[in-house]
DORO-485826 format. One record per residue (C-alpha): x, y, z. Coordinates in steps of 0.1 Angstrom, whole numbers, padded with zeros to 4 digits, always signed. Layout:
% residues N
XYZ...
END
This chain:
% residues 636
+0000+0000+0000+0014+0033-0011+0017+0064+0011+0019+0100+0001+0035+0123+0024+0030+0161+0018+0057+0186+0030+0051+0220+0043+0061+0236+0007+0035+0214-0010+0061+0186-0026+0046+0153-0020+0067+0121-0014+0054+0089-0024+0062+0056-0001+0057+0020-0015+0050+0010+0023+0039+0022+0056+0069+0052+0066+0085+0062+0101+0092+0099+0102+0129+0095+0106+0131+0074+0069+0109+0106+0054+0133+0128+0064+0165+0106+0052+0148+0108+0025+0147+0142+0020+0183+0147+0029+0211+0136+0058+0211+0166+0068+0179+0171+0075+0178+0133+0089+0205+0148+0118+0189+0172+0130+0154+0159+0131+0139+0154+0168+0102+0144+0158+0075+0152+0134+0044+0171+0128+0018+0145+0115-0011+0161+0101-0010+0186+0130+0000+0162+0158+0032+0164+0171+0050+0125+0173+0083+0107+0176+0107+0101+0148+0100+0065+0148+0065+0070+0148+0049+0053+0113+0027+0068+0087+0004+0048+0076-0018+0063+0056-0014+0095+0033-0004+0126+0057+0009+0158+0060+0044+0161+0074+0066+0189+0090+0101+0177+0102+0106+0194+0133+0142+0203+0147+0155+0225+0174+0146+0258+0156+0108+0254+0160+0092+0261+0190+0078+0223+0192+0114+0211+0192+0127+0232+0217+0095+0217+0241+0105+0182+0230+0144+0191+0242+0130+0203+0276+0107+0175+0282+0133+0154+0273+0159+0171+0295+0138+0162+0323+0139+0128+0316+0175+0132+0316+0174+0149+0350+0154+0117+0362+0178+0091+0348+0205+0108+0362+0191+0113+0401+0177+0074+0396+0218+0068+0387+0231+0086+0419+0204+0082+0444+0190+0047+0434+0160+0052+0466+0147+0085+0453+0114+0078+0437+0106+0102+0406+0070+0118+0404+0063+0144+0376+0086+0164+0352+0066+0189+0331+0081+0217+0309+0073+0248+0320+0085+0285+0307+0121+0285+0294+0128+0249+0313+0112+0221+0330+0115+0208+0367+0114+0172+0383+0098+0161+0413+0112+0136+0437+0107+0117+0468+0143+0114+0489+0149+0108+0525+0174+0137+0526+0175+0172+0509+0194+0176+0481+0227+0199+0487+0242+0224+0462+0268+0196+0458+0243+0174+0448+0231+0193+0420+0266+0195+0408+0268+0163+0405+0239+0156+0388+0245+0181+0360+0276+0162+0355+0259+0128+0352+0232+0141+0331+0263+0154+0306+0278+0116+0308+0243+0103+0299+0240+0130+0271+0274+0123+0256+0267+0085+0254+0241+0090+0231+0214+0065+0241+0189+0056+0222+0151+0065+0229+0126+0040+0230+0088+0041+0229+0067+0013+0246+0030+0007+0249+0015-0013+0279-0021-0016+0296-0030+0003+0322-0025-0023+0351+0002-0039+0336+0023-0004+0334+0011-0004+0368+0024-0032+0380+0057-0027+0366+0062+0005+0383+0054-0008+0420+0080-0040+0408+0105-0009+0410+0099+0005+0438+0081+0036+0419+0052+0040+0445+0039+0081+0433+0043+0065+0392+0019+0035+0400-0004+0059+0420-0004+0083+0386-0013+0055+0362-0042+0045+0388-0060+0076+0382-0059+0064+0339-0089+0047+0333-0089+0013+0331-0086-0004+0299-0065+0024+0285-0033+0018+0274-0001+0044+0285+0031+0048+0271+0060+0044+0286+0101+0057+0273+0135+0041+0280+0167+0055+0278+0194+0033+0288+0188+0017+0322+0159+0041+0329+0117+0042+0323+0097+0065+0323+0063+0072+0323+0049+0096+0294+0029+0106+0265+0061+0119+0245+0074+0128+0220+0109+0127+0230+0146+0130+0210+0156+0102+0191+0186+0100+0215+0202+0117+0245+0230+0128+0224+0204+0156+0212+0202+0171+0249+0239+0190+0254+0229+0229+0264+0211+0230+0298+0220+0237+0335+0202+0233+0372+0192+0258+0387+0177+0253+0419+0161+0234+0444+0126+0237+0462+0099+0221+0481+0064+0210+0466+0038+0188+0476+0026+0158+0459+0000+0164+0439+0000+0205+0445-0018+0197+0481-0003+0210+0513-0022+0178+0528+0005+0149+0510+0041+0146+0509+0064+0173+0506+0087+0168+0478+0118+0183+0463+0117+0200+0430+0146+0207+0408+0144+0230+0384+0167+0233+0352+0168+0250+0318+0174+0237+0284+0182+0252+0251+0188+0246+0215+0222+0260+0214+0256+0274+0237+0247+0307+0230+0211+0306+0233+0218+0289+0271+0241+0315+0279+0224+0341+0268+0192+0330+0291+0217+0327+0324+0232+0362+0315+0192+0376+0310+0188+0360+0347+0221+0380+0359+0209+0407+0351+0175+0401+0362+0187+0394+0399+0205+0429+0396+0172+0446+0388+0153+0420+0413+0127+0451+0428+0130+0434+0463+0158+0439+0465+0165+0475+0449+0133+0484+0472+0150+0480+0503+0179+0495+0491+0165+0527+0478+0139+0523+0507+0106+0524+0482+0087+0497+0503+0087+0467+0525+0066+0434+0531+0061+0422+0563+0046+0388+0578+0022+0405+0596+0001+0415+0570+0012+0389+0540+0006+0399+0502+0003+0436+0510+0026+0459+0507+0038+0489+0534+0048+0520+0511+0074+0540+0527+0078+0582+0520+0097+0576+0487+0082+0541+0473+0048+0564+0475+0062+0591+0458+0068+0568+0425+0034+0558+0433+0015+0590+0430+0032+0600+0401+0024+0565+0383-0015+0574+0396-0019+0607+0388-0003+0603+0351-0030+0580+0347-0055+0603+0362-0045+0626+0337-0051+0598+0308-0084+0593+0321-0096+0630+0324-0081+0633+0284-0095+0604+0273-0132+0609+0281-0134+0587+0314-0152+0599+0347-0135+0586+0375-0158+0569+0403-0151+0552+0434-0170+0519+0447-0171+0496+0483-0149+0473+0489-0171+0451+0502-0203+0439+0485-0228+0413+0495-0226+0377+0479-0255+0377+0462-0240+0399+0435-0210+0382+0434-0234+0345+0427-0255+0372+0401-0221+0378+0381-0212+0344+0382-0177+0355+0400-0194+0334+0432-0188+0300+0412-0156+0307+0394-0135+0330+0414-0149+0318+0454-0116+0303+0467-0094+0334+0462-0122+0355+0473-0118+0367+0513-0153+0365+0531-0164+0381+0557-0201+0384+0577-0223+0409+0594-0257+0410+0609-0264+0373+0594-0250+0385+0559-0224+0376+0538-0201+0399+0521-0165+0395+0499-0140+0417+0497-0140+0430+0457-0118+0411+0437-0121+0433+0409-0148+0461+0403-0169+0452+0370-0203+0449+0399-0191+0482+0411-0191+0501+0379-0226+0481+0366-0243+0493+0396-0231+0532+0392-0248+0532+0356-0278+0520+0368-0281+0551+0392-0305+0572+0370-0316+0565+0329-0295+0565+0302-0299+0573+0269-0280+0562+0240-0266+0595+0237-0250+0588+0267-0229+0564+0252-0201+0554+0252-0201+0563+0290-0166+0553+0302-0159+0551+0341-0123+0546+0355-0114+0538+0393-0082+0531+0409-0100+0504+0426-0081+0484+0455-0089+0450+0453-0084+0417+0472-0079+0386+0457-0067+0354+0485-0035+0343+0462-0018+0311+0482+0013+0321+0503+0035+0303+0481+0025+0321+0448+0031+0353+0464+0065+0374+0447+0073+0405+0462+0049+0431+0447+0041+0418+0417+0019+0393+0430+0000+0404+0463-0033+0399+0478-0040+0433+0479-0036+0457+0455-0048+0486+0436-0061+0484+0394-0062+0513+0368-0095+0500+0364-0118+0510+0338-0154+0501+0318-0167+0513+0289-0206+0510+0282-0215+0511+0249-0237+0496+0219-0223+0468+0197-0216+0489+0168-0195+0514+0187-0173+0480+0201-0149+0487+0172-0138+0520+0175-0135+0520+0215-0110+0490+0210-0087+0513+0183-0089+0541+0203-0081+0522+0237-0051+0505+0215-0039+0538+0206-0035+0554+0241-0025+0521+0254+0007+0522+0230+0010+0558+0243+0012+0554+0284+0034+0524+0276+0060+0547+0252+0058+0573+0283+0069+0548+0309+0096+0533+0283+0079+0505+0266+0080+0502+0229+0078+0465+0223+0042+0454+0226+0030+0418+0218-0008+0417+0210-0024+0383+0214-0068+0377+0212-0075+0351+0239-0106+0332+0225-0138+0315+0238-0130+0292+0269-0153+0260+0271-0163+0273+0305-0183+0302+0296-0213+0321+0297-0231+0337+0272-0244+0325+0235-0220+0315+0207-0235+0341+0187-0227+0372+0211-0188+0355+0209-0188+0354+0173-0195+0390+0173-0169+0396+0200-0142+0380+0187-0146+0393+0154-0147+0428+0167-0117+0425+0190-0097+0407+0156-0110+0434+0135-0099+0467+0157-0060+0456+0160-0060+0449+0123-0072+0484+0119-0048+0498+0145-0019+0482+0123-0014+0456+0151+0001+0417+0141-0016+0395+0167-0015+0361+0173-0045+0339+0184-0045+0322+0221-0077+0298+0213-0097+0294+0251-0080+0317+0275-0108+0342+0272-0124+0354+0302-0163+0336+0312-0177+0361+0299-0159+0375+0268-0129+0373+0251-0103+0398+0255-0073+0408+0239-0036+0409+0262-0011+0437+0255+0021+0420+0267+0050+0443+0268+0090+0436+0267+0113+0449+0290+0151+0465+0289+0165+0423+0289+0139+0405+0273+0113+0398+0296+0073+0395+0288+0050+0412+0311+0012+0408+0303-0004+0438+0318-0033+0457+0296-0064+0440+0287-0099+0445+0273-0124+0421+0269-0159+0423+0255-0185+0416+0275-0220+0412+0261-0233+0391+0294-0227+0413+0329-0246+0442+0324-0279+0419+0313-0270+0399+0344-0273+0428+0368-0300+0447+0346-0283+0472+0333-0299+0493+0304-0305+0524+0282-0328+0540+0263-0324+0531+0227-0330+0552+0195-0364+0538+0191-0373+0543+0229-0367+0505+0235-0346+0490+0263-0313+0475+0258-0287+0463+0280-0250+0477+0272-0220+0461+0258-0194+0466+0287-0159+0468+0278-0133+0458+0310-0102+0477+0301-0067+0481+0321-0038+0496+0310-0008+0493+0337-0031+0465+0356-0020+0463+0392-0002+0496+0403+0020+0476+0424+0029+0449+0399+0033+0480+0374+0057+0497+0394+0078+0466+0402+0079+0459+0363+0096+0502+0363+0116+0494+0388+0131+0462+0372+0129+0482+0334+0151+0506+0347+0173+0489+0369+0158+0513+0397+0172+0544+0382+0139+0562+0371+0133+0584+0348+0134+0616+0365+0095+0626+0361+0093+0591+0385+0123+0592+0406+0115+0599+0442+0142+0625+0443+0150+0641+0413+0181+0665+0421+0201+0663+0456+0221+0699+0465+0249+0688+0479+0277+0714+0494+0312+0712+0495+0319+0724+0528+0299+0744+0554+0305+0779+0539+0277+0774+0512+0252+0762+0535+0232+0789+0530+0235+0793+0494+0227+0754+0493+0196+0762+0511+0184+0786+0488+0190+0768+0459+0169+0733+0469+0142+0768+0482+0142+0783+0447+0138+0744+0431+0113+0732+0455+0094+0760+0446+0093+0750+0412+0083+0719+0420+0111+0698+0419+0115+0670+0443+0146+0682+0456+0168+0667+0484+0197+0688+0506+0229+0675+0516+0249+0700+0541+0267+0671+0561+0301+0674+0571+0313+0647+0547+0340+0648+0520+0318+0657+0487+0335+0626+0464+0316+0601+0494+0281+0624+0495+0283+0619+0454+0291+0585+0454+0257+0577+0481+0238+0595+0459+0247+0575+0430+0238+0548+0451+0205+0560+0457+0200+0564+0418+0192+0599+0419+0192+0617+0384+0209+0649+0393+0240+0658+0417+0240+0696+0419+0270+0700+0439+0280+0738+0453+0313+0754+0464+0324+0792+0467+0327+0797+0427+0294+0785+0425+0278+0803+0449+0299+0836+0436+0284+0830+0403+0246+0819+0416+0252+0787+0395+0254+0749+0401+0281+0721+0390+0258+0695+0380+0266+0656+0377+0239+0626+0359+0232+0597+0370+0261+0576+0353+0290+0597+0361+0282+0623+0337+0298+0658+0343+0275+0686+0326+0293+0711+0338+0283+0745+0360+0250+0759+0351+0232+0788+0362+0202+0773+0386+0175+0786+0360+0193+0766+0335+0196+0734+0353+0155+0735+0363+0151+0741+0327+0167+0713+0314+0149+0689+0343+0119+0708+0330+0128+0695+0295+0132+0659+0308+0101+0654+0329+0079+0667+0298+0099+0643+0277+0096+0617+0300+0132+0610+0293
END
């Protein structure tokens, strides 16, 4: 029986007999044959020796697709696993997923591992690597591969299988003297895996539930390349430099403290960056058309169950009771907003009718999840809802994507990834009000000149949305605007206008966030810049620093004549040598040194130092708050 094998340029191979994907692409070339680590059958990603047997599509995948680089991870992890099994025969092995730029591996082992130990088992998993063993693929029934594993001693792998349905058949792959359990696809041979490294140690519990077994969970990274692995370990470098816990103690922005976990205490300075952050986006709001409202924080559960939040969102809601009622703290504040519209009647010329709030909200994130300030239990949105009828959907979403790319330029961000997350299965709603939503949020980036890709069911409940992910200063992705379309919430809390023809209709609400969390938002500009701000953000934009006691006065007047100007000024009149005052300050990040001696003060002028060493020279003072004038219009 012949099979025909089309390739992704439209040639089409024919095959006197059933084919593996491996002979396909020998046949194609050797080279291609060498660096082939699985296949793309007809859409479904399989092993090299898997066999076509009837007429397919086929994509040869190697390490320069984004499927191959999964199937290296995965694989890596199996690696880690063979080589833990080879050094500490009683661990038992669990689960080894991929996850986002690696993979990790849990085991079971009476002892935790030791920085030595992971050493060590870099260094076997290179021995097992450079040996080159083969791959192999075997199918057994359930209670058979069941079976085997508790023959080995592999308790948690028995335990997994038992939850497979019996009767169903799982797959099992061998390297070597090791077996694992998995649904593959894996490398044809551990000589494919040669660029990855450990990276740390942790605790988890089996199964994700405090109740079982702790566990301990390396993590490691793989990569198709050397320079593609060191470039991701120099990325992390520099990421621990510009760690924001760590620059916010030192410039003393903030702390967190165990007696209120998840929130964050703001000190003098750390507020500072806040208000400015706020009050910028006041000012978008006031140009943009929105009317900024305040709502509760705590609302009774019956809207929450109304809204449907009750049933999806209840376990990171915090609850609380009075007078025999129950309440939640807001977890965002859609019901908010829907209940201010229905204050009063609107028309349709009211529309669109756009509210913003800086809404604080609560949301019960697990301890472990918690990271500093980017992901807290309490914290404040740049929250905002548009009410409008379907036909004014499209325009709203190019405008919003407009001043969206604008606050983002402003705060330094000019890479922005645009991605329309689709129809989940759990939803609300009918398929024809997604339709129209999805084709209106496609439709408004393609008029904004936006390339987007598609992330199929990661749509809210209630509407799909798309996510505005922006890059930072080494590479990083941080989702953080949204808007979703929402043709379900308002009906559901009876929300309506006035139509044309004096009818009643409920509104299309549009959720919108630019910046998302404040405090997340303002960890993402402190690790963007390193925790030198631009000097519209920084806390203190110019220190006046004297040389000596002699221009203490002069000093004085100068931060008096800034201040007034409003620049957020800081003096420095300690008897210290000026070269150590300078050097703190640089420390401290601050954009502008102005230092004084006698020739300054002579000549009413400042000798003025940037952030990096830079000597600009003496200035009059009217020059200097000109220039800093210049620069926080500029957002520079």
């Amino acid at each position: 029986m012949s099979v025909n094998i089309t390739l992704p340029d439209g040639a089409v191979r024919s095959f006197d007999n059933p084919v593996t994907v491996a002979e396909v692409a020998a046949s194609i070339g050797p080279g291609l044959a060498k660096v082939a680590l699985a296949g793309k059958v007809d859409g479904q990603v399989v092993d090299t020796s898997f066999r076509i047997e009837r007429d397919a599509r086929l994509a040869i995948v190697t390490d320069k697709d984004g499927d191959g680089l999964e199937i290296i991870r995965h694989s890596t992890a199996h690696l880690l696993a063979y080589a833990v099994k080879e050094l500490f025969p009683e661990a038992q092995v669990t689960i080894g997923p991929v996850i986002e730029n690696g993979f990790y591996y849990d085991f079971a082992y009476k002892r935790p591992f030791t920085p030595e130990d992971l050493a060590a088992i870099e260094q076997r998993m290179a021995e097992l690597a450079k040996k080159d063993e083969k791959v192999e693929r075997r199918v057994l029934p359930r209670d058979e591969a069941i079976a085997h594993f508790k023959a080995i001693g592999e308790h948690y792998k028995a335990e997994i299988i038992g939850s497979i349905p019996a009767g169903e058949d799982v797959s099992l792959y061998r390297e070597g003297g090791f077996e694992d359990l998995c649904r593959g696809p894996h490398v044809p041979s551990t000589g494919r895996l040669r660029h990855f490294k450990l990276m740390k140690v942790a605790g988890a519990y089996w199964r994700g539930d405090h109740r079982n077994e702790q566990l301990q969970r390396i993590y490691g990274t793989a990569w198709a390349s050397k320079d593609e692995l060191q470039k991701y370990l120099t990325m992390l470098e520099e990421a621990e430099k510009r760690d924001h816990r760590r620059l916010g103690r030192e410039l003393d922005l903030f702390h967190l403290d165990e007696h209120s976990p998840g929130t964050v205490f703001w000190h003098p300075k750390g507020w500072t960056v806040w208000q400015e952050v706020e009050q910028y986006m006041r000012r978008v709001y006031r140009d943009n058309g929105y009317l900024e409202v305040k709502g509760p924080q705590i609302l009774d559960q019956a809207l929450w169950e109304k809204t449907g939040h009750w049933q999806k969102y209840r376990d990171n809601m915090f609850t609380t009771e009075s007078e025999k009622r129950d309440y939640a703290l807001k977890p965002m504040n859609c019901p908010g907003h829907i209940l201010i519209f229905k204050q009063g009647i609107k028309s349709y010329r009211d529309l669109p009718l756009r509210y913003g709030e800086f809404g604080q909200c609560h949301r019960n994130e697990p301890t472990g999840g918690l990271h500093g300030i980017m992901r807290v239990r309490g914290f404040t949105q740049d929250d905002g809802h548009i009410f409008c009828t379907e036909d004014m959907i499209q325009g709203e979403c190019v405008a919003y994507t407009a001043l969206l790319q604008k606050v983002y330029a402003d705060f330094g961000f000019s890479d922005i990834i645009y991605k329309v997350a689709t129809r989940p299965e759990a939803r609300i709603g009918s398929d024809e009000s997604w339709d129209k939503a999805e084709r209106a949020l496609m439709e408004s980036l393609k008029r904004s000149g936006c390339a987007f890709e598609i992330a199929p069911g990661d749509g809210a409940f209630y509407g799909p949305k798309i996510e505005y992910t922006l890059k930072d200063a080494i590479g990083r992705q941080w989702q953080c605007g949204t808007m979703q379309v929402d043709f379900s919430m308002a009906e559901r809390l009876g929300a309506e206008y006035v139509a044309e023809d004096s009818s009643r209709r409920h509104p299309v609400m549009l959720h919108r966030a630019i910046v998302g969390s404040l405090e997340r938002f303002i960890g993402i500009l402190i690790e963007q810049h390193a925790g030198a701000l631009p000097a519209w953000l920084s806390p203190v934009q110019a220190v006046v620093a004297s040389i000596t006691d002699g221009q203490a006065d002069y000093a004085r007047e100068v931060a008096k004549t800034l201040q007034k100007q409003g620049v957020r000024i800081q003096l420095d009149l300690r008897n210290e040598k000026i070269t150590y005052k300078i050097r703190e300050h640089s420390l401290q990040k601050v954009p502008y040194i102005l230092v004084v001696g006698d020739k300054e003060k002579a000549n009413g002028a400042v000798a003025v130092r940037a952030r990096g060493n830079q000597d600009l020279g003496v200035m009059p003072v009217a020059d200097f708050a000109a220039k800093l004038a210049d620069d926080i219009a500029s957002k520079a």
